[in-house]
C-alpha positions as CSV (number, residue, x, y, z in Angstrom):
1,X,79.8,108.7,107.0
2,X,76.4,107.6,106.7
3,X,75.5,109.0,110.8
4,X,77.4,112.1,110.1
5,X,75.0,113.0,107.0
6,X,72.3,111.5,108.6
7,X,72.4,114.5,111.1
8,X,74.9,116.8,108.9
9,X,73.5,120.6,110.1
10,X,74.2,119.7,113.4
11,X,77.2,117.8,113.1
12,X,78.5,121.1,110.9
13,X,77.9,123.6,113.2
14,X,79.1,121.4,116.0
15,X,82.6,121.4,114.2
16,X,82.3,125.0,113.5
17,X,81.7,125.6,117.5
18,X,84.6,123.7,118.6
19,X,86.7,125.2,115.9
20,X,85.8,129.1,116.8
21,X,86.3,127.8,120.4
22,X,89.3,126.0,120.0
23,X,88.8,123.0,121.4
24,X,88.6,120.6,118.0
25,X,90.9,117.9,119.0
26,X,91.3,114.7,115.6
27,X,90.1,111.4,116.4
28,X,91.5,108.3,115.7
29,X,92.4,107.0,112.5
30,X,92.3,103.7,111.0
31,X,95.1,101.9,109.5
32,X,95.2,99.4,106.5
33,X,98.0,98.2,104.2
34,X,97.1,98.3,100.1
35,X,99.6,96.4,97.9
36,X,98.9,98.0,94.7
37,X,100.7,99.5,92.9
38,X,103.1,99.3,96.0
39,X,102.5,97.6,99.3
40,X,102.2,100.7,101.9
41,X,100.2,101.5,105.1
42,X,97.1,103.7,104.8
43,X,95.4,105.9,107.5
44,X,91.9,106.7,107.2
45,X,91.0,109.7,109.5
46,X,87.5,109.7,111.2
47,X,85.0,110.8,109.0
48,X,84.6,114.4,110.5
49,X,88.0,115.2,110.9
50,X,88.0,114.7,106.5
51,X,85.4,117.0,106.9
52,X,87.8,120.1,109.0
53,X,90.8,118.7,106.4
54,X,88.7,119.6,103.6
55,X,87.8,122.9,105.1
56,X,91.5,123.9,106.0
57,X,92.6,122.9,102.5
58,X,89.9,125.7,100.7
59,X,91.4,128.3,103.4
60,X,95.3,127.7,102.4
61,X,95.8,126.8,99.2
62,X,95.3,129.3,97.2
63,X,98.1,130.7,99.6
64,X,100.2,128.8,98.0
65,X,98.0,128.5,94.5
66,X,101.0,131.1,93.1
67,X,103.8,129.7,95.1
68,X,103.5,126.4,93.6
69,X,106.0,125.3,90.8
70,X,104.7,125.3,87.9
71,X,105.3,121.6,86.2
72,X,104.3,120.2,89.7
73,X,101.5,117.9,88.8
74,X,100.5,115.6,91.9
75,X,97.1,116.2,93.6
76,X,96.6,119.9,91.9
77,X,93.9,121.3,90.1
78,X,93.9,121.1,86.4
79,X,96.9,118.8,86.5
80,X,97.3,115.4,86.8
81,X,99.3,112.4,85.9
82,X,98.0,111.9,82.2
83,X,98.9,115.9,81.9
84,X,102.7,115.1,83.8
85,X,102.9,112.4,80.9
86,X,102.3,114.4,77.8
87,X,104.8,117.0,79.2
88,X,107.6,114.2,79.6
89,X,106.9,113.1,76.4
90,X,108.2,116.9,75.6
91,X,111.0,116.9,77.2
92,X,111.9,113.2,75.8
93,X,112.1,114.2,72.8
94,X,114.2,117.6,72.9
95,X,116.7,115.8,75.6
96,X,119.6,113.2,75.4
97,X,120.0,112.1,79.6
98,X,117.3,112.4,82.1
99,X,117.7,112.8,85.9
100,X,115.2,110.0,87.8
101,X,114.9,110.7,90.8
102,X,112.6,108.8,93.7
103,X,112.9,110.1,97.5
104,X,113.3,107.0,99.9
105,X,110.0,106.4,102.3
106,X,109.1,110.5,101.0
107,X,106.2,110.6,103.2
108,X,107.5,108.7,106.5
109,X,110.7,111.0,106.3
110,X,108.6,114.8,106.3
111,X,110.5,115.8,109.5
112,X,107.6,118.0,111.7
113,X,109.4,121.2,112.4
114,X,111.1,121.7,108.9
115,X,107.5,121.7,107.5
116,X,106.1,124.5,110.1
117,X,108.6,126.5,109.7
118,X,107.5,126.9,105.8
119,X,104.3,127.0,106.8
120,X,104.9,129.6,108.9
121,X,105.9,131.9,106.4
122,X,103.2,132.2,104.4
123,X,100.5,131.9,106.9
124,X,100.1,135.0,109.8
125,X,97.0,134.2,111.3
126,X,97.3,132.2,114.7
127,X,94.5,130.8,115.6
128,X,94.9,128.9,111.7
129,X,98.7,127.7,112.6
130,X,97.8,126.4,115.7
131,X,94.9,124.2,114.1
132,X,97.2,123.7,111.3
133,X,100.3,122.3,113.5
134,X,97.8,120.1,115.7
135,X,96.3,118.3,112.3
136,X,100.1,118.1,111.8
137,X,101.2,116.6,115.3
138,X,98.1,114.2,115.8
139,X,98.9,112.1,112.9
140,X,99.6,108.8,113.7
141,X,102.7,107.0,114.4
142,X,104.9,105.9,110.8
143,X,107.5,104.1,110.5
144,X,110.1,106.6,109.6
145,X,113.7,105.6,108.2
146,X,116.5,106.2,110.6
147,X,118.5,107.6,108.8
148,X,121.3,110.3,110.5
149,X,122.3,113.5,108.6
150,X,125.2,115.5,109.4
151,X,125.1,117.4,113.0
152,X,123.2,114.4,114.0
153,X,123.7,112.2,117.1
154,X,121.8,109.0,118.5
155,X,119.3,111.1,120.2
156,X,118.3,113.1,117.1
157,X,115.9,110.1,115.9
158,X,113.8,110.5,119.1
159,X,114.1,114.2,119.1
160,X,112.3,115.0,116.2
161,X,109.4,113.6,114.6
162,X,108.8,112.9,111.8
163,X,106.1,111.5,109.3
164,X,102.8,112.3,107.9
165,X,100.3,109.7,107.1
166,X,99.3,108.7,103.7
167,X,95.6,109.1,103.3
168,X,94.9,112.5,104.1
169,X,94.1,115.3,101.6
170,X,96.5,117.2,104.6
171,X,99.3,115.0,104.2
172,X,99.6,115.2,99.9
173,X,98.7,119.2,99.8
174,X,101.7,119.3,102.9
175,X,103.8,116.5,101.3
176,X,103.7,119.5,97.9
177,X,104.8,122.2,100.3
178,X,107.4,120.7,101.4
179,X,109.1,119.9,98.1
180,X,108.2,123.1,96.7
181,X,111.5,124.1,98.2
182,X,113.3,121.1,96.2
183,X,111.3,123.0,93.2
184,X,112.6,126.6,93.6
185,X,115.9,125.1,94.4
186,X,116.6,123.1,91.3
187,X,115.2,125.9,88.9
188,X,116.2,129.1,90.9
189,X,119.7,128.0,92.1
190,X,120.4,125.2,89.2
191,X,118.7,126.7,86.6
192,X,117.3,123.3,85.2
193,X,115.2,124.1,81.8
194,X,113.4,121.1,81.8
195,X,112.2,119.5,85.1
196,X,109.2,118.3,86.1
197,X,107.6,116.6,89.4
198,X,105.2,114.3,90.3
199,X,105.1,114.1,94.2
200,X,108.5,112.6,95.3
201,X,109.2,111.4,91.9
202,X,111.1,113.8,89.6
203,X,112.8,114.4,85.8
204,X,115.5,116.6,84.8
205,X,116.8,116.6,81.4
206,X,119.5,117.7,79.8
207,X,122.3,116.8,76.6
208,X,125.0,116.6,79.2
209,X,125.4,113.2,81.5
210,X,127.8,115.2,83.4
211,X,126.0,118.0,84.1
212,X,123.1,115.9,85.4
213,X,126.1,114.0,87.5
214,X,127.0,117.8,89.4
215,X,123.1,118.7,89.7
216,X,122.2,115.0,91.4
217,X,125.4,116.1,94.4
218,X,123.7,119.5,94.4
219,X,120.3,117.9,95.6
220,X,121.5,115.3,97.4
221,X,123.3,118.2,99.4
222,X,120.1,120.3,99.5
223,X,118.1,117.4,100.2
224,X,119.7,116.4,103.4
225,X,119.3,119.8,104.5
226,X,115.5,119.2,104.5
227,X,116.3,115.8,106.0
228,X,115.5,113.5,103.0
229,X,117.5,111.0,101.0
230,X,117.2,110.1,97.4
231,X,116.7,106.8,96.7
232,X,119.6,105.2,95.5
233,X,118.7,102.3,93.3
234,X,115.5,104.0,92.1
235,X,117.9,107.5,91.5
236,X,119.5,107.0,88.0
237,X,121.0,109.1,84.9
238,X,119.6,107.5,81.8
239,X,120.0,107.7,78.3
240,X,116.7,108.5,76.6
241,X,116.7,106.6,73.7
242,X,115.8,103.5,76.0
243,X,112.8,104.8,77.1
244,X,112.1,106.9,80.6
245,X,109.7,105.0,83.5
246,X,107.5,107.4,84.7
247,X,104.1,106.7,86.5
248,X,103.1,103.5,84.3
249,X,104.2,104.2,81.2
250,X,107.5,103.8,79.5
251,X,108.2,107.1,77.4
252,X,110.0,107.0,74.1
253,X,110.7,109.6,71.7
254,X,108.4,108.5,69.0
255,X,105.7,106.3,71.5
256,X,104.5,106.0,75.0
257,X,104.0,102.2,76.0
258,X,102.2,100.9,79.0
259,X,104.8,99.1,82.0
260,X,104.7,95.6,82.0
261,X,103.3,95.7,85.7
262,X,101.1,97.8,84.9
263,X,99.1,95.5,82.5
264,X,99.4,92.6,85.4
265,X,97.7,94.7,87.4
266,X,94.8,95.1,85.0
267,X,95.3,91.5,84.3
268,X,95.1,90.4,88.1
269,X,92.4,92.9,88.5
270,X,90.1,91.6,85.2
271,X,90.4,87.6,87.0
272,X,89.5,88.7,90.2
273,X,86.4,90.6,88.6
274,X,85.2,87.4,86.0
275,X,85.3,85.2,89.8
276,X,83.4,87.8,91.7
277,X,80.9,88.3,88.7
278,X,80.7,84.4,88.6
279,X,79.1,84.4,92.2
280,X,77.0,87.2,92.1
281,X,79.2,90.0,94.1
282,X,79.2,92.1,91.3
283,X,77.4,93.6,88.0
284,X,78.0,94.3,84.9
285,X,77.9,98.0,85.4
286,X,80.6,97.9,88.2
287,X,83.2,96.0,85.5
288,X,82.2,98.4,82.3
289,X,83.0,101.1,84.8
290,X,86.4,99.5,85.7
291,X,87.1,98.8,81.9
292,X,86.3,102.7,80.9
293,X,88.6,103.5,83.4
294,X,91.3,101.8,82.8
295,X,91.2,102.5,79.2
296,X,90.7,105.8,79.9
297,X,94.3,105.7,81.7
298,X,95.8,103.3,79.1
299,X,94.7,105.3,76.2
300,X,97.6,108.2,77.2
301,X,99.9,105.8,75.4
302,X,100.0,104.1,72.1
303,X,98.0,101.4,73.2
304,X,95.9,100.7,70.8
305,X,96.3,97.3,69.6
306,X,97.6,96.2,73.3
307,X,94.0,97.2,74.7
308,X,92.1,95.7,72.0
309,X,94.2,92.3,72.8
310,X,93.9,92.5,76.5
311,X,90.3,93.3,76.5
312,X,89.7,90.0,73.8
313,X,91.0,87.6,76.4
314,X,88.3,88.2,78.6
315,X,85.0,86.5,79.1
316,X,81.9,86.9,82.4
317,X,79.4,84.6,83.0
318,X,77.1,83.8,85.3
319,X,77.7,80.4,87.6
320,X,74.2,79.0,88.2
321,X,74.8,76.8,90.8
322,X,75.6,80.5,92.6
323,X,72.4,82.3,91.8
324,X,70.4,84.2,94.3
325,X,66.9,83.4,94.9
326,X,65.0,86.6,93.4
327,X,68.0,87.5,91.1
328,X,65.9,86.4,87.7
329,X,63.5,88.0,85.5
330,X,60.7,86.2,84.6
331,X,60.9,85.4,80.4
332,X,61.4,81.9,79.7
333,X,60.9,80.9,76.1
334,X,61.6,83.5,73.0
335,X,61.7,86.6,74.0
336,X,62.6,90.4,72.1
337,X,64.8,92.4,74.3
338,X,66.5,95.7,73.4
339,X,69.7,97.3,75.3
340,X,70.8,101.0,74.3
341,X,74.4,101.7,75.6
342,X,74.8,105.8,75.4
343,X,77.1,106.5,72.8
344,X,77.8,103.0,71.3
345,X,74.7,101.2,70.1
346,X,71.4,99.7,70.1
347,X,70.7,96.5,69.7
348,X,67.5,94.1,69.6
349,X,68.4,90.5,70.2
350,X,65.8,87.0,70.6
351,X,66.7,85.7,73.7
352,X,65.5,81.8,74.7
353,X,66.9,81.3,78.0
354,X,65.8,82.9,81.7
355,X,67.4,86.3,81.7
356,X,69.5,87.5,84.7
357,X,68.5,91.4,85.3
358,X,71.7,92.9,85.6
359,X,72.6,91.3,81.7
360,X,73.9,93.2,78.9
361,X,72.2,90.8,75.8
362,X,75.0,89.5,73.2
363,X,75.2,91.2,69.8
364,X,77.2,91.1,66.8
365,X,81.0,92.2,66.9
366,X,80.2,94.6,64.4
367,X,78.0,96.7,66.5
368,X,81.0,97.4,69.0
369,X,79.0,96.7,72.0
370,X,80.3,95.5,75.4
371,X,78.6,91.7,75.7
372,X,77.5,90.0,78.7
373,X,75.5,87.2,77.8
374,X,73.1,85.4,80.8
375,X,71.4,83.2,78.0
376,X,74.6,80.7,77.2
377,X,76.7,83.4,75.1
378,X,79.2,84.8,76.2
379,X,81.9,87.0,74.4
380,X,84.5,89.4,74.9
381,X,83.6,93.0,77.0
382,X,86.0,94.7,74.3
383,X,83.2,94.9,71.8
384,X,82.1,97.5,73.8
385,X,84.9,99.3,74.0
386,X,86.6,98.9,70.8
387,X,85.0,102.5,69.4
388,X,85.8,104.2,72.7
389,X,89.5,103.0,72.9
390,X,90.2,103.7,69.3
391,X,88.8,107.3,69.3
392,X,90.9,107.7,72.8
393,X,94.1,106.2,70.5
394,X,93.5,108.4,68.0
């Protein structure tokens, strides 16, 4: 990235040459396997071909900026998974059953020609499909389910290819496409009041478990015909009452609650920051920034009390046997120093140890600041935090 800005005018209108001309061709991407929130391989495209992605994305979506259903919240513009939540929450509490729904391997399964064809109908221009289509057939190698839908034979796996990589700001605005036909299907042809999707995962509700039971073999039909499969242990008709999974949270009628792996994560994530903040890899800033966010995510629910507790159990201190020559400000013996946090509070605290430069100075509880302390204090970040969070309950 850095080379690429560090000449970017010509590096720009060398793209825009080889794209009038025609002979753009993608480089090659870099792959990488992320276990959280699910372990799954990641391909990074070359820097400048993010660049063309980006471009092609401003030319055709708002093609499809009308097409688009509605209640489809993943990787769109003014949507969102905290806006996907609230409208759950909705349709929690005027239902009795809801529809889950989860696509096996969704994004390793996008079979290449089905996805062109709907492509195809929207777009005229040629010169865009063709650059379209080769962003679509250089992408790496997945490893797609073989899996045989009806009409099928041996050969049919070979045949036709299939899968898109996760990574690209191609693949999610493609992997939307594609399902917008699940979307006009299920409210056009089923007539589903309340459904909403999130990428491959999906909610219809109804009062009726056995009208949920005749829509689920109407998709799985419909489904094949775009050569996906539904998940069968994640695809389930559920009562309500017991609470409906949906992108971290656990949705009741009367609450929203955070999923128990989701607070491991932020518990695996807060010990791995106290270690690295330990040795010096690490500032305060970068772990307030973490915690904001994280709150910011957790505060969707009624988490009040659960953040407040989570936040308490955790502690970052400096180990001194680690320090870096250079890494101390000079100020031995008593010293006045005063810390303004925007929006929280000021503070003006003696200090009588050396103090490390990147240190928040421990105050009171009562001033509901976050607390680093390099001078032999040390208390909990949710100080800090505690306004922020309960305004965010609230």
């Amino acid at each position: 990235m850095q080379s690429f800005e560090y000449d970017l005018e010509e590096n720009l209108m060398h793209i825009q040459f080889e794209l009038e001309q025609e002979s753009y061709h993608p480089g090659k991407y870099r792959r990488f396997r992320v276990t959280e929130p699910k372990e799954r391989d990641i391909c990074a495209a070359p820097y400048k071909d993010r660049v063309v992605h980006h471009a092609l994305i401003n030319v055709i979506e708002p093609i499809w900026g009308k097409e688009f259903y509605y209640h489809s919240y993943a990787c769109r513009v003014g949507k969102g998974m905290h806006k996907a939540i609230t409208v759950c929450h909705k349709y929690v509490r005027r239902n009795k059953y809801v529809l889950k729904c989860d696509i096996s391997k969704y994004f390793a399964s996008i079979d290449y020609e089905i996805l062109k064809s709907i492509l195809s109908r929207k777009i005229g221009d040629e010169k865009l499909l063709k650059l379209i289509y080769l962003v679509i057939d250089e992408s790496p190698e997945q490893e797609s389910p073989a899996v045989l839908f009806p009409g099928d034979d041996l050969y049919t796996l070979m045949e036709r290819k299939r899968g898109i990589p996760i990574g690209n700001l191609t693949s999610q605005f493609f992997a939307n496409v594609y399902l917008n036909e699940l979307d006009k299907f299920i409210k056009h042809k089923c007539k589903v009041r309340d459904y909403l999707r999130y990428m491959d995962d999906f909610l219809l509700f109804s009062d009726s478990k056995e009208y949920l039971t005749e829509i689920r073999k109407e998709l799985e039909k419909f489904l094949n015909g775009m050569r996906l499969e539904l998940h069968s242990r994640k695809t389930q008709i559920l009562p309500v009452k017991n609470g409906v999974k949906f992108l971290g949270f656990q949705i009741f009628r009367g609450r929203i609650r955070l999923q128990k792996e989701n607070i491991r994560r932020f518990e695996k994530r807060m010990n791995i920051r106290q270690k690295q903040y330990a040795d010096y890899e690490i500032d305060s800033d970068t772990i307030k920034q973490g915690i904001v966010a994280w709150i910011g995510h957790a505060g969707h629910g009624n988490t009040r009390r659960l953040i407040s507790k989570l936040l308490y159990k955790y502690s970052f201190k400096r180990d001194k046997a680690k320090q870096r020559t250079g890494f101390c400000v000079a100020g031995r013996g008593t010293t006045t120093t005063t810390i303004y946090v925007p929006g929280i509070a000021t503070t003006t605290t003696p200090l009588t140890r050396t103090t490390i430069s990147d240190s928040v100075v421990p105050v009171h509880q009562k001033t509901g600041c976050l607390l680093y302390g390099a001078d032999g204090v040390y208390d909990s970040p949710a100080l800090f935090l505690l306004a922020r969070a309960n305004k965010t309950a609230s």
